[in-house]
N, C-alpha and C positions, 0 to 999 in steps of 0.2 A: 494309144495306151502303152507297146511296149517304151516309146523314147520316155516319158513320162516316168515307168519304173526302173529304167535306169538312170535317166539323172536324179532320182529322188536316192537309188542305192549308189551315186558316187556321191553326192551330197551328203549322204550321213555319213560315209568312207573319210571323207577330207575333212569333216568335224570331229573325227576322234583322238587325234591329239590334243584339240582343245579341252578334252575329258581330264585328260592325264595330269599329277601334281606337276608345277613348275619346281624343280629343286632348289635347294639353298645351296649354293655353294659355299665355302669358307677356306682360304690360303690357310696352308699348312708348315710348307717347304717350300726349300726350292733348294736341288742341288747337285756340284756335276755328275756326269759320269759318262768320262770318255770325253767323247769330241760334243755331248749334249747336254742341253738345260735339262732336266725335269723335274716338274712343277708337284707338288700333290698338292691332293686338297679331298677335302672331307664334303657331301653330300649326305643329304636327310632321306632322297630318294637312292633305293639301290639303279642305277642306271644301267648296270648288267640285263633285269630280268622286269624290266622298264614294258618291254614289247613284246617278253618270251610266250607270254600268258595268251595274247592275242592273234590269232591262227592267219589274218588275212593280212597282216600290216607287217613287214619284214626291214627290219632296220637297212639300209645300203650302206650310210656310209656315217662316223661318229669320230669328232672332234673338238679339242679344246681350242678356241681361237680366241684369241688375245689382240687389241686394237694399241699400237706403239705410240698413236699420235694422237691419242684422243677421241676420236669417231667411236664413236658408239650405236651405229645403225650396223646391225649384225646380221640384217635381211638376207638369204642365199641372191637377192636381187641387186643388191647393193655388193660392190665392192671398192674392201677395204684399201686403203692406199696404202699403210704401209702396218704390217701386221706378222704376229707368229701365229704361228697352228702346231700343232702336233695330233696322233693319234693317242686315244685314251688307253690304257692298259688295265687290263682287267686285274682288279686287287683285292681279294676277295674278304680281305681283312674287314671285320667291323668292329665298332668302338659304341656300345648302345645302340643309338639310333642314328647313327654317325657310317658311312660307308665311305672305306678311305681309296683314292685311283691317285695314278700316276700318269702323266703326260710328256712325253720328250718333246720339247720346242725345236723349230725353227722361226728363223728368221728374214722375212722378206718385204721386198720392196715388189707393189705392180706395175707395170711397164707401161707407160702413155698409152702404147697402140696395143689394146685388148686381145687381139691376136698372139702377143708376143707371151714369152713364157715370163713368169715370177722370175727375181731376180735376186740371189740371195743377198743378205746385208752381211757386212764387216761388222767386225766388234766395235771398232772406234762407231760406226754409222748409230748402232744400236745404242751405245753409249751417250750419243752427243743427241739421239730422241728421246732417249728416254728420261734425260738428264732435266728436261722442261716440265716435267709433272712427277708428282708423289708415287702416285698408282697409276695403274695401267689395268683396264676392263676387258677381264676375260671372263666365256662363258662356255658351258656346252654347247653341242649344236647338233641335232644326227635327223639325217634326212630318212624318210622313209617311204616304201611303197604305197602308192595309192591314198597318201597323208600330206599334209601339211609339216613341215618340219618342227619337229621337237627344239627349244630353247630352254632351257635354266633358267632361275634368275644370274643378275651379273655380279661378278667376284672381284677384289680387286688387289692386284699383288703390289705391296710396295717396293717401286723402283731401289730403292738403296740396296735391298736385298740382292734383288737380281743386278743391280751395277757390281757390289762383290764379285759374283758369281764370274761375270762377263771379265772385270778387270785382272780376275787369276790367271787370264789364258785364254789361247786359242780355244773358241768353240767350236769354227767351221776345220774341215781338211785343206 
């Protein structure tokens, strides 16, 4: 009886993200500052106080990632081949029903042998991938305690913009 009442309460645990809205994301910007991209973009869910309300589900960890090549399986199981990420920054600005975040990018390449660390990308590299398609599919993404991870729907920034961005200068040190 007791295994019984615990996997019925981890079972409703891991189905509570599926509760939660998927947000809409929408590109905003993009622009530099310093040696980094940052992206904003506007969301219909505040994704601040997304999990605040929720006592037993503790956000770890929340990012914007961005797929360079195409790929669009954003699974935490799946990994991306060649991709940005950034951390979201808390922006507390709103515009109606509109909640506006900033994201600083990086840009990386994964290493054949999974073991090995990410490997950051050149401008030219980022340049001459992203140079193959319009947009480029980024979403939210935050893992959580005792959950299933949280997703967005997918948003999609038009390359030309960020080719600009990239061709003014040095983005890495």
């Amino acid at each position: 009886m007791n295994k019984l009442t615990i996997l019925l309460a981890i079972s409703l645990l891991l189905g509570c993200t599926d509760q939660l809205p998927q947000a809409d994301l929408k590109f905003t910007a993009i622009e530099r500052n310093g040696n980094r991209v940052e992206i904003e973009f506007s969301s219909d869910v505040n994704l601040n106080t997304l999990f605040s309300e929720n006592r037993i589900q503790r956000q770890v960890s929340s990012e914007l990632i961005c797929s360079l090549n195409g790929d669009t399986n954003f699974d935490l199981e799946h990994r991306l081949e060649i991709f940005s990420n950034g951390r979201v920054m808390n922006n507390e600005i709103s515009s109606g029903n509109q909640f506006i975040f900033k994201s600083a990018l990086l840009f990386w390449r994964s290493p054949k042998n999974e073991l090995d660390s990410d490997v950051m990308l050149t401008n030219e590299e980022v340049a001459r991938i992203i140079s193959k398609q319009d947009t480029i599919p980024c979403l939210y993404r935050t893992t959580v305690y005792l959950a299933r991870p949280y997703y967005t729907k997918k948003m999609h920034v038009p390359t030309n913009v960020l080719r600009k961005i990239i061709d003014a200068g040095t983005l890495q040190n």
